[in-house]
Structure formats: structure tokens, C-alpha cells
N, CA, C and O atoms as a DFTB+ gen file, in Angstrom:
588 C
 N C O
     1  1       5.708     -13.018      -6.811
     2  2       5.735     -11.600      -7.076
     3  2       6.673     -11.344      -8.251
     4  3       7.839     -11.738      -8.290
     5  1       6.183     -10.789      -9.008
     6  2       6.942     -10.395     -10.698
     7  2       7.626      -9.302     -10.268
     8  3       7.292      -8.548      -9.354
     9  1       8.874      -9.221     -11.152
    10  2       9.812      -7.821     -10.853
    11  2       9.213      -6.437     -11.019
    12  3       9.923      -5.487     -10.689
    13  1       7.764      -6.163     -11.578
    14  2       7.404      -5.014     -11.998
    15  2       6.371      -5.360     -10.754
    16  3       5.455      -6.156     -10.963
    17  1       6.532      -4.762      -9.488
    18  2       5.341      -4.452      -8.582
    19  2       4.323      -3.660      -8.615
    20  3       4.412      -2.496      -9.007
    21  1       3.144      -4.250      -8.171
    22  2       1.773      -3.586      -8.319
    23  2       1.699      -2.750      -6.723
    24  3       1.419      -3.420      -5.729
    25  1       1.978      -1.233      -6.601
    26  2       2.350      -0.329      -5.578
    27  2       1.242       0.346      -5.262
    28  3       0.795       1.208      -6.019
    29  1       0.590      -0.012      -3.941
    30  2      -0.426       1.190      -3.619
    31  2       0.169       2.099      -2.321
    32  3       0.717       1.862      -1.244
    33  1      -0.345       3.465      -3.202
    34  2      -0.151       4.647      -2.625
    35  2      -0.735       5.223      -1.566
    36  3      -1.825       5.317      -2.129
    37  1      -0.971       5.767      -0.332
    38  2      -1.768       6.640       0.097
    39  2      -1.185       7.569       1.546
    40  3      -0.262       7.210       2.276
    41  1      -1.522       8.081       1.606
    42  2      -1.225       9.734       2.891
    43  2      -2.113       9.689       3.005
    44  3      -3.030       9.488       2.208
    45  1      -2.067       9.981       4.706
    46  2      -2.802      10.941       5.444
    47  2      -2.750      12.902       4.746
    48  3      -1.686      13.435       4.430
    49  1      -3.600      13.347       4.692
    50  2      -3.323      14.902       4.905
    51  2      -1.946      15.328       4.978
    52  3      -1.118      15.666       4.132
    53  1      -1.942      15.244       5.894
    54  2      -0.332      16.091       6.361
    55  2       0.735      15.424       5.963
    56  3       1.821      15.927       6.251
    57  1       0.720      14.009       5.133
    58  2       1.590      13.680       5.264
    59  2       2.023      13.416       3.168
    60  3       2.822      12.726       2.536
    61  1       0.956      14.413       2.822
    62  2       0.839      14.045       1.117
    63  2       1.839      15.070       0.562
    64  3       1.873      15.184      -0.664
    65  1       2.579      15.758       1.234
    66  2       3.549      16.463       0.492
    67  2       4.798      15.322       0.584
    68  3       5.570      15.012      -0.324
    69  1       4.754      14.797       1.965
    70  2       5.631      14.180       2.114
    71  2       5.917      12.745       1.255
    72  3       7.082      12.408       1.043
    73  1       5.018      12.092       0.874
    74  2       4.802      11.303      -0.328
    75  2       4.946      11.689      -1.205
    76  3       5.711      10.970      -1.849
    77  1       4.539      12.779      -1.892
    78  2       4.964      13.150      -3.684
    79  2       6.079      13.845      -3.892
    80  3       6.519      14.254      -4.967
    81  1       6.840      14.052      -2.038
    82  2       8.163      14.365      -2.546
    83  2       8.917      12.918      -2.662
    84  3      10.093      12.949      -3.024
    85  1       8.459      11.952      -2.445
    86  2       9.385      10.174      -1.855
    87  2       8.629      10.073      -3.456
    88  3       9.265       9.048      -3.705
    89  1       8.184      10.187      -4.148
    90  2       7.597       9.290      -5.437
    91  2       8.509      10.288      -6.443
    92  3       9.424       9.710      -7.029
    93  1       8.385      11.427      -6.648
    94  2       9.527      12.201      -7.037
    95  2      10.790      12.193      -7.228
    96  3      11.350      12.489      -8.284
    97  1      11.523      11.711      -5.786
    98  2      12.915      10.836      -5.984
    99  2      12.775       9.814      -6.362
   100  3      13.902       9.336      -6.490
   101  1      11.833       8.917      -6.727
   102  2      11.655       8.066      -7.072
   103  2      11.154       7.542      -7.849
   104  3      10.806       6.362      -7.890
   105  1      11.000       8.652      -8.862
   106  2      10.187       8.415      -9.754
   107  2      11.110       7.339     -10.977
   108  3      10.536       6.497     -11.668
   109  1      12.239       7.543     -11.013
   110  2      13.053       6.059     -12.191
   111  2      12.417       4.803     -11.860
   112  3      12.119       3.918     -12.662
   113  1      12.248       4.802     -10.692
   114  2      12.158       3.180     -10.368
   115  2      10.530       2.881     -10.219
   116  3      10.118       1.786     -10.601
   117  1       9.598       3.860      -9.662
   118  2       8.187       3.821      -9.825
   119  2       7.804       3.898     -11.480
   120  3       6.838       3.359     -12.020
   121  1       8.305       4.295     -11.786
   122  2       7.425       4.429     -12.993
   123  2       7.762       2.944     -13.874
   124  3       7.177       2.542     -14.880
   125  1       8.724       2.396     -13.252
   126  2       8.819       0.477     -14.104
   127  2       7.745      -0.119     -13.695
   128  3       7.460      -1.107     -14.372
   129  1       6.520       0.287     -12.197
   130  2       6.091      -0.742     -11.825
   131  2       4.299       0.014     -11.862
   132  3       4.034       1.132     -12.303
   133  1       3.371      -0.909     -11.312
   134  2       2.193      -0.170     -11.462
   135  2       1.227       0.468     -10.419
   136  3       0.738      -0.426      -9.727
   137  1       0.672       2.024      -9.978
   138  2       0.699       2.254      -9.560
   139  2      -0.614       2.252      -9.079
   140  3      -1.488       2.072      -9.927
   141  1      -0.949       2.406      -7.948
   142  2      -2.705       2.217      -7.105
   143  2      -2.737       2.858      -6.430
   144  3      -1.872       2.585      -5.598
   145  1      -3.460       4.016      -6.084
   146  2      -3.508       5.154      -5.131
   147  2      -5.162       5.331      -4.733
   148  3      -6.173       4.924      -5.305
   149  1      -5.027       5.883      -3.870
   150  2      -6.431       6.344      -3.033
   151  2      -7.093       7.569      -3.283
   152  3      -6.291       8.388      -2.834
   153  1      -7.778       8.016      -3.594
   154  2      -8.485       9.339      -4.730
   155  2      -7.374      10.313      -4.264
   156  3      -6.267      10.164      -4.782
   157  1      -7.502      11.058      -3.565
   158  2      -6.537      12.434      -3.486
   159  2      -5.102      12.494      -3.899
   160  3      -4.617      13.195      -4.787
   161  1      -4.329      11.399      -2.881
   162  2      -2.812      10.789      -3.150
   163  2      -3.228      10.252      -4.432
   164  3      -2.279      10.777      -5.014
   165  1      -3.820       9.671      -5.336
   166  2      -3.446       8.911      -6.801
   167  2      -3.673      10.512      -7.059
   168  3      -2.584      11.086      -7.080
   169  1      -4.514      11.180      -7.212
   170  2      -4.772      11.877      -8.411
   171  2      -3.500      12.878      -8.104
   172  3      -3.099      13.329      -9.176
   173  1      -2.720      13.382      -6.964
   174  2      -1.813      14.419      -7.271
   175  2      -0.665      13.441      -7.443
   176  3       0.398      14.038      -7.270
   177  1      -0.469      11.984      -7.759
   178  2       0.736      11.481      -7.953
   179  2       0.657      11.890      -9.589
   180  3       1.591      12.362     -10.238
   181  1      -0.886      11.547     -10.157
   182  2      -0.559      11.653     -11.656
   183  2      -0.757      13.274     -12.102
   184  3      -0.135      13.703     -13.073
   185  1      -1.539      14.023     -11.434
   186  2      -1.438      15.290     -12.065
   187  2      -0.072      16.217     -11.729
   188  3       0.321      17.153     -12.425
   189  1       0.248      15.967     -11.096
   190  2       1.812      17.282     -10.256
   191  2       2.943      16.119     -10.958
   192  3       3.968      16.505     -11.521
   193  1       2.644      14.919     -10.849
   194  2       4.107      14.046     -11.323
   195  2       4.159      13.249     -12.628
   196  3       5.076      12.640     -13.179
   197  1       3.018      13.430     -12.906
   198  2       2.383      13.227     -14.706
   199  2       2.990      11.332     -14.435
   200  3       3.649      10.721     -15.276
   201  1       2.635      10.872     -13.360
   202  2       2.809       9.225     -13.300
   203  2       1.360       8.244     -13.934
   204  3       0.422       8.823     -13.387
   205  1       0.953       7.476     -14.500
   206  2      -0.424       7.141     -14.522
   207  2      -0.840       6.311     -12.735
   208  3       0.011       5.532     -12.307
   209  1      -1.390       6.419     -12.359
   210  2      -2.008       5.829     -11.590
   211  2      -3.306       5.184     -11.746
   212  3      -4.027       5.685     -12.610
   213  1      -3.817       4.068     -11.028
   214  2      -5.012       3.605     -10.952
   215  2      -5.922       4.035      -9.712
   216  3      -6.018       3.297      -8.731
   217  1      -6.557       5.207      -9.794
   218  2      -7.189       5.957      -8.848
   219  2      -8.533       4.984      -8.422
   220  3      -9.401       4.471      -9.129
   221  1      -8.242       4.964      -6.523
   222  2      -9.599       4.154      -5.983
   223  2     -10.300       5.720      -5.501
   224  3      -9.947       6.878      -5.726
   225  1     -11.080       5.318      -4.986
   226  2     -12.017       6.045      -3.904
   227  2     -11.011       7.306      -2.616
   228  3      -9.889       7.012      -2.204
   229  1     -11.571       8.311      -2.305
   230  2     -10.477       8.628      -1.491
   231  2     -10.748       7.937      -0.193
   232  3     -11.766       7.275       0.007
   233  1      -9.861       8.108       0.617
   234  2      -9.477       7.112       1.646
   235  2     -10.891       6.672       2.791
   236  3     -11.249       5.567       3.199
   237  1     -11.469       8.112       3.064
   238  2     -12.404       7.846       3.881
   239  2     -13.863       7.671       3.112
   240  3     -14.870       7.281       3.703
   241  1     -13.822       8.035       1.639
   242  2     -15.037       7.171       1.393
   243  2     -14.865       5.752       0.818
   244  3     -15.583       5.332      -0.090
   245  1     -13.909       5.056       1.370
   246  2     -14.199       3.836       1.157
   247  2     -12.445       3.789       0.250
   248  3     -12.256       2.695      -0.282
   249  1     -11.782       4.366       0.145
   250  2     -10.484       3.926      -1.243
   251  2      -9.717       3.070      -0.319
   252  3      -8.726       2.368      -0.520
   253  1     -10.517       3.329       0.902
   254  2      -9.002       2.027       2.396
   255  2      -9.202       0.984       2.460
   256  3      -8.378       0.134       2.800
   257  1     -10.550       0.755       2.095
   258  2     -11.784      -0.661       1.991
   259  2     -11.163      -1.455       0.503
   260  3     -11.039      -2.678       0.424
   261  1     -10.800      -0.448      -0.671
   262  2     -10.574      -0.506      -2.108
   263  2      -9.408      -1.279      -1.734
   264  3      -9.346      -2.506      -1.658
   265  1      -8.333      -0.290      -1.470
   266  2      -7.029      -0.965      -1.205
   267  2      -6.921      -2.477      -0.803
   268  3      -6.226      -3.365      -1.297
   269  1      -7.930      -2.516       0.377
   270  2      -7.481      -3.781       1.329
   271  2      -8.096      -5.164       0.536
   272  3      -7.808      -6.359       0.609
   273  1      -9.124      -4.357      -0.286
   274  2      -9.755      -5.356      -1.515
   275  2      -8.496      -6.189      -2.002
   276  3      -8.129      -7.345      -1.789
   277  1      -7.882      -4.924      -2.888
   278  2      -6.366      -5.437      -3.639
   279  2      -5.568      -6.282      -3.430
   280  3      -5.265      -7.142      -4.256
   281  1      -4.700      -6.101      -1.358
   282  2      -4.567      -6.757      -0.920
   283  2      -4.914      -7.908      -1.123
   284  3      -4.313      -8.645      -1.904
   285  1      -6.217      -8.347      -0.272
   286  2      -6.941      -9.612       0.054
   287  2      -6.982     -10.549      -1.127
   288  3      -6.755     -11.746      -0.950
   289  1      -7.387      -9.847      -2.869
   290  2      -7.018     -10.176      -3.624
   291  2      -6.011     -10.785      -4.311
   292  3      -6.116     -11.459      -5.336
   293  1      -4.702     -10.424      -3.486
   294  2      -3.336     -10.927      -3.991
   295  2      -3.228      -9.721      -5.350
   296  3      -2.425     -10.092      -6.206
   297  1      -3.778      -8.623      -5.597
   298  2      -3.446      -7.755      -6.509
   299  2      -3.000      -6.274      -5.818
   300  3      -3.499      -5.193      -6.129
   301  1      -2.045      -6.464      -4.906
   302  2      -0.941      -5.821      -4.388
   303  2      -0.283      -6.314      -3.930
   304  3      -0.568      -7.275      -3.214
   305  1       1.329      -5.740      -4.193
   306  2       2.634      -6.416      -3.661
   307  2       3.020      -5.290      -2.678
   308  3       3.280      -5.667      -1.535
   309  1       3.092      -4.082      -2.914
   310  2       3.713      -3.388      -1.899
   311  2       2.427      -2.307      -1.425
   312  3       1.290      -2.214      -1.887
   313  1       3.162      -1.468      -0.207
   314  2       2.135      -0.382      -0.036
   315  2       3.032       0.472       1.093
   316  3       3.582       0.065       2.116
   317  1       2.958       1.964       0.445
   318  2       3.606       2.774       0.617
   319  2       2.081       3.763       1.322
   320  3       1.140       4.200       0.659
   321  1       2.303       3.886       2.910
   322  2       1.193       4.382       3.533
   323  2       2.114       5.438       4.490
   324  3       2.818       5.238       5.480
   325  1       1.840       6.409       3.877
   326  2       2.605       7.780       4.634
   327  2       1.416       7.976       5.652
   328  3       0.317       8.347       5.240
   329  1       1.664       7.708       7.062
   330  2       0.672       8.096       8.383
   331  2       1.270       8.766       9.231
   332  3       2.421       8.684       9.660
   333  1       0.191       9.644       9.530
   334  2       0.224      10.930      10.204
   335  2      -0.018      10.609      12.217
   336  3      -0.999      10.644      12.961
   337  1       0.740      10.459      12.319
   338  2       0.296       9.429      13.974
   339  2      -0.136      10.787      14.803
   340  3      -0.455      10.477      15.951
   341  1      -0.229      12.041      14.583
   342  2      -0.248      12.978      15.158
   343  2      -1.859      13.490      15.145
   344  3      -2.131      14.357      15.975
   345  1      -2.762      13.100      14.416
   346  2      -3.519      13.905      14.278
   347  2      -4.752      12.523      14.215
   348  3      -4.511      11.526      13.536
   349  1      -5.660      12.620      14.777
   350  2      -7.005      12.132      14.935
   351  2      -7.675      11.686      13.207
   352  3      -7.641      12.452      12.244
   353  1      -7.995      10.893      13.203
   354  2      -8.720      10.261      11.867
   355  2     -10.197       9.689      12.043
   356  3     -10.398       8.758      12.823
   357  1     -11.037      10.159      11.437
   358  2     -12.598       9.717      11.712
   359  2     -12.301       8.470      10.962
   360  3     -12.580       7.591      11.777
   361  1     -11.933       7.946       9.974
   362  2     -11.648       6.441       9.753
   363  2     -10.351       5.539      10.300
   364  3      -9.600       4.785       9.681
   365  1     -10.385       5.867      11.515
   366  2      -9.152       5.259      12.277
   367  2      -9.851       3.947      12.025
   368  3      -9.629       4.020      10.816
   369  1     -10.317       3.139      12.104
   370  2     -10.754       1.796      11.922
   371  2     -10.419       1.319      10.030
   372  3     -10.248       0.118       9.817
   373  1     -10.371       2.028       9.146
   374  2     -10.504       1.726       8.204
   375  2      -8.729       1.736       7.912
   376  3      -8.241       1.006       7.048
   377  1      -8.106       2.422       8.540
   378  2      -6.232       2.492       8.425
   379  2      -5.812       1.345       9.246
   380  3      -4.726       0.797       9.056
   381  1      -6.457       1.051       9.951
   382  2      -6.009      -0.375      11.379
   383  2      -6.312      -1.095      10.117
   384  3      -5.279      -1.617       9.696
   385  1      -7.105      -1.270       9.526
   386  2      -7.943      -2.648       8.609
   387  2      -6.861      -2.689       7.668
   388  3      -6.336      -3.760       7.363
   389  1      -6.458      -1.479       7.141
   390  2      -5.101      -1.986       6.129
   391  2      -4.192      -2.518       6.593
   392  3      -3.818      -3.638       6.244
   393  1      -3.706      -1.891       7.391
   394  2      -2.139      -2.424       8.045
   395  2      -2.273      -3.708       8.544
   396  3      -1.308      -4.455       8.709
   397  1      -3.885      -4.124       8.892
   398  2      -3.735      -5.470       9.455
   399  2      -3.618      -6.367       8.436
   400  3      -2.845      -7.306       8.626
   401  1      -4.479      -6.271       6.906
   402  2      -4.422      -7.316       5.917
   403  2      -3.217      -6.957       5.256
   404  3      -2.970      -7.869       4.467
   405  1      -2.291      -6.017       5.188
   406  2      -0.578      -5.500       5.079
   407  2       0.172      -7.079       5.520
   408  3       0.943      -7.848       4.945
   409  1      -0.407      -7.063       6.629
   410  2       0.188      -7.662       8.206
   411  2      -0.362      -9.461       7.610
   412  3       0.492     -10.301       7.327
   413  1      -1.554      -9.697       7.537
   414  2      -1.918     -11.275       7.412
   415  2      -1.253     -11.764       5.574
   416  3      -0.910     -12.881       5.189
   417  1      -1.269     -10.836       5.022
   418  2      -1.002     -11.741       3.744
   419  2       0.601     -10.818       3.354
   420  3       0.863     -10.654       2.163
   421  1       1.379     -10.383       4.210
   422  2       2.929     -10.544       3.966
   423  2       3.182      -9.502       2.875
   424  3       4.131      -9.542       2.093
   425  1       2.037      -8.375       2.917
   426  2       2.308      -7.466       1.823
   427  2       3.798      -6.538       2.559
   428  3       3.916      -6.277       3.756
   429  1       4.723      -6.204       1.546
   430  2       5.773      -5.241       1.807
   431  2       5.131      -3.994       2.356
   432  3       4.211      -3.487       1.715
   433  1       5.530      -3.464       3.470
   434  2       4.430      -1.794       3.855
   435  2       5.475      -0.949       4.571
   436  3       6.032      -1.280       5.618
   437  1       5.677       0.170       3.896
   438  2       6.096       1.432       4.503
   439  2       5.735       2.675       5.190
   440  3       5.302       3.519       4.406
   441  1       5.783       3.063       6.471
   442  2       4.438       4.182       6.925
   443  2       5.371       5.148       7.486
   444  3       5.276       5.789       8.532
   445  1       6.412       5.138       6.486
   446  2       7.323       6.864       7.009
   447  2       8.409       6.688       5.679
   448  3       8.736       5.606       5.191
   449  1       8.769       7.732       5.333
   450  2       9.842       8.011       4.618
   451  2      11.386       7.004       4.824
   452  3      12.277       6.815       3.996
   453  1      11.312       6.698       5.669
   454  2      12.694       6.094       6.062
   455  2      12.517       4.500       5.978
   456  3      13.461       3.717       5.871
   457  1      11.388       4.199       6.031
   458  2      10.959       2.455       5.770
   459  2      11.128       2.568       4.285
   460  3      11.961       1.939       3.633
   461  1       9.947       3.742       3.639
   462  2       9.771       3.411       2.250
   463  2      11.107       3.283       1.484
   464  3      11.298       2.421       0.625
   465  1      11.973       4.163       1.843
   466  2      13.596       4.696       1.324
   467  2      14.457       3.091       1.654
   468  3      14.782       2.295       0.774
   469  1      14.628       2.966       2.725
   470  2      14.810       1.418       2.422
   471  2      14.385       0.226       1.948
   472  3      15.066      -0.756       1.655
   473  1      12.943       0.410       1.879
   474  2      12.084      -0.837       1.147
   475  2      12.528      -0.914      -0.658
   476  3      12.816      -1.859      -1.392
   477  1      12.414       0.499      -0.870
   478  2      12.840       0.677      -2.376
   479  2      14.258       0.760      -2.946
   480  3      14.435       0.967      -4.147
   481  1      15.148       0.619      -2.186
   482  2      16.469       1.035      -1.762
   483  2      16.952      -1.291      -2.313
   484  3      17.880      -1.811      -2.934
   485  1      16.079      -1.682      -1.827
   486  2      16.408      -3.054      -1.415
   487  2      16.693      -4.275      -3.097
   488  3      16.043      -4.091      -4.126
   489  1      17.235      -4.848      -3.023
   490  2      17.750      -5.655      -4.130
   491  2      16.262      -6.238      -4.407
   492  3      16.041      -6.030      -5.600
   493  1      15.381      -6.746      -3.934
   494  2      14.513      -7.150      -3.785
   495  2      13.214      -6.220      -4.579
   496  3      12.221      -6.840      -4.960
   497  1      13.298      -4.812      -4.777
   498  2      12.318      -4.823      -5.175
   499  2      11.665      -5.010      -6.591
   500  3      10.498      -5.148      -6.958
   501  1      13.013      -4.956      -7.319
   502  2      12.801      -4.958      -9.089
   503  2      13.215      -6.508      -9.594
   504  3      13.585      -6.859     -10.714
   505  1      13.013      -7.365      -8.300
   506  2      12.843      -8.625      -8.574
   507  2      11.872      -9.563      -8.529
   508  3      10.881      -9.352      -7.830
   509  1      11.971     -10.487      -9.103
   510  2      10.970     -11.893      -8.992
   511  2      11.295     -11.731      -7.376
   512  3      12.288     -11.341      -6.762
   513  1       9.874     -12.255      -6.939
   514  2      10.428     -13.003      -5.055
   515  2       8.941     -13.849      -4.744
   516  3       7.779     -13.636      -5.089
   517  1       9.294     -14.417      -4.302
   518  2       8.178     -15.667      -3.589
   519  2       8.525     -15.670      -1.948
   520  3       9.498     -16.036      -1.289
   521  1       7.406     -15.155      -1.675
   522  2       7.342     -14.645      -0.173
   523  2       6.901     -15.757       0.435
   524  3       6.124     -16.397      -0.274
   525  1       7.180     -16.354       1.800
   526  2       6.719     -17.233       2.402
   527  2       5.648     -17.214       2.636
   528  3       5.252     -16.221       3.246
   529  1       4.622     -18.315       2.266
   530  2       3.063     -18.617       1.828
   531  2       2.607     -18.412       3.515
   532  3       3.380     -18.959       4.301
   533  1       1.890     -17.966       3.885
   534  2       1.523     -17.926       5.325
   535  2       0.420     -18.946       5.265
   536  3      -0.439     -18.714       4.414
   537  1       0.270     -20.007       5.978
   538  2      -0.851     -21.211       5.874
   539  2      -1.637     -20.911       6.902
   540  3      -1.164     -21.018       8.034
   541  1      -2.936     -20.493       6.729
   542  2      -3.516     -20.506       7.540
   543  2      -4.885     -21.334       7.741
   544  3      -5.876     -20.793       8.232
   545  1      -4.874     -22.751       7.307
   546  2      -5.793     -23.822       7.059
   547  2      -5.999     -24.249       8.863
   548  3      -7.081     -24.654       9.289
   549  1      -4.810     -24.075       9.727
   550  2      -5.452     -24.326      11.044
   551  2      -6.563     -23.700      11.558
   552  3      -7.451     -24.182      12.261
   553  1      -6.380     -22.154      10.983
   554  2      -7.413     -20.907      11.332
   555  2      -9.154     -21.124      11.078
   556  3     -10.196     -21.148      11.733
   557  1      -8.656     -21.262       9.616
   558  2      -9.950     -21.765       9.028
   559  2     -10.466     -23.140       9.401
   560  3     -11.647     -23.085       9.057
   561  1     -10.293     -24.088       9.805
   562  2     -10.941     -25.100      10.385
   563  2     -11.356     -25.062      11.589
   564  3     -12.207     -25.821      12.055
   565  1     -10.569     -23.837      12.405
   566  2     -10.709     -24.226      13.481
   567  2     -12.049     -23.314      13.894
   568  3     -12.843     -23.520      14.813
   569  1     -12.032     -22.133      12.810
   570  2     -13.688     -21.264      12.836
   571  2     -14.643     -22.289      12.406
   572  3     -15.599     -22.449      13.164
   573  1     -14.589     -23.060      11.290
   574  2     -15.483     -23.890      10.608
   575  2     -16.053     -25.126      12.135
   576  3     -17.164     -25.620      12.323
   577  1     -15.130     -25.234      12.733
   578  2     -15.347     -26.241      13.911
   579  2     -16.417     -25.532      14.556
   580  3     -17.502     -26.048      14.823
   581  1     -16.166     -24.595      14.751
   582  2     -17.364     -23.622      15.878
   583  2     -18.432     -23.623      15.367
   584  3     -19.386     -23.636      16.145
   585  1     -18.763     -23.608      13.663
   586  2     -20.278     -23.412      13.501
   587  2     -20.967     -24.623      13.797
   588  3     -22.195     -24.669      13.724
């Protein structure tokens, strides 16, 4: 991971004020690195905070699918996911799917103000870092065995 992180963005609804006020304070240190957002959250990070972003899809037509692309890709390092635990989501399956490939390939993930504030807060983020490689060659052989 290079010191200039590749950062994807996204809120729930209720929770997108609460993000473009955390990118706002934060805007010195976001704006060194590059930014990936989900149609609604990218486009008011760059229009209200004049940041460039790389706008996907919005979340429920598919920008959660986009993201986890990135992920899976190894073309995201962090991800800043403001969630709304309060309120019902018709793509509740498509927010589980992030947090889980978050979760298998060791991406950095924040899902409240107080994670993100320390995640960005951390010596670690405007640095080189080599995250422990997660091996998962037992996994894969052991599906390949079954066919």
C-alpha cells in the first residue's frame, strides 16, 4: 500500500451529512489521496466540497457491486462506509457483500465517525504499509477438491 491511498466513499441516506461533514474536517489529508465514491456520496463529496472523486454507480444500482469490484481488485486500500443500522435497506445483501470482501482481503473500513476519526487520525495512513498477505491457497484447493 503506497502512502497516497486509494479511499472509497459511501453513506447510507441518513448518514450522508454525516460523511461530508468527516471529509470536510478532513479535507487536508483527503485530498493527498484518491478518492472513489458511490453515485450520490461521490457526487456531493465533489460538488458541495469541490474534491475530484471517481464516481461509481449509486449504491443500490449496483455502485456496492462497483466498490467490492475495487476491493477484490486490490484497487482499494481503505473504505470509509457511514451505515445507518437504524433503518431497513432493500440492498441489505449488497452492504453485507462489502463489509465481507472489507473483511477477506484486509481492506482498512470505517462504519461510524469515530472508527473513521481514528483510522485517519493513525501514523499509518499517509504511509507505505504492507498488510499481512492473507493466504488462502488451503481454501481454494480445498473447493477445487470437491469438483
Amino acid at each position: 500500500m503506497k502512502p497516497n491511498k486509494r479511499i472509497g466513499l459511501v453513506a447510507h441516506d441518513a448518514k450522508k451529512r454525516d460523511l461530508l461533514e468527516w471529509v470536510d474536517d478532513h479535507r487536508g489529508t483527503l485530498e493527498r489521496h484518491e478518492l472513489w465514491g458511490t453515485g450520490t456520496t461521490g457526487g456531493l463529496v465533489a460538488d458541495r466540497l469541490g474534491l475530484p472523486v471517481h464516481r461509481l454507480k449509486s449504491g443500490p444500482l449496483g455502485g456496492d457491486q462497483q466498490m467490492g469490484a475495487l476491493i477484490a481488485e486490490g484497487r482499494l486500500d481503505v473504505l470509509i462506509f457511514f451505515t445507518d443500522p437504524l433503518s431497513s435497506m432493500p440492498h441489505d445483501v449488497d452492504v453485507k457483500a462489502l463489509v465481507r470482501l472489507s473483511t477477506v482481503y484486509g481492506i482498512a473500513m470505517a462504519c461510524n465517525r469515530t472508527t473513521a476519526d481514528f483510522l485517519i487520525a493513525s501514523p499509518l495512513f499517509n504511509a507505505a504499509y504492507e498488510p499481512v498477505d492473507t493466504d488462502y491457497s488451503d481454501y481454494i484447493s480445498r473447493q477445487l477438491d470437491r469438483i
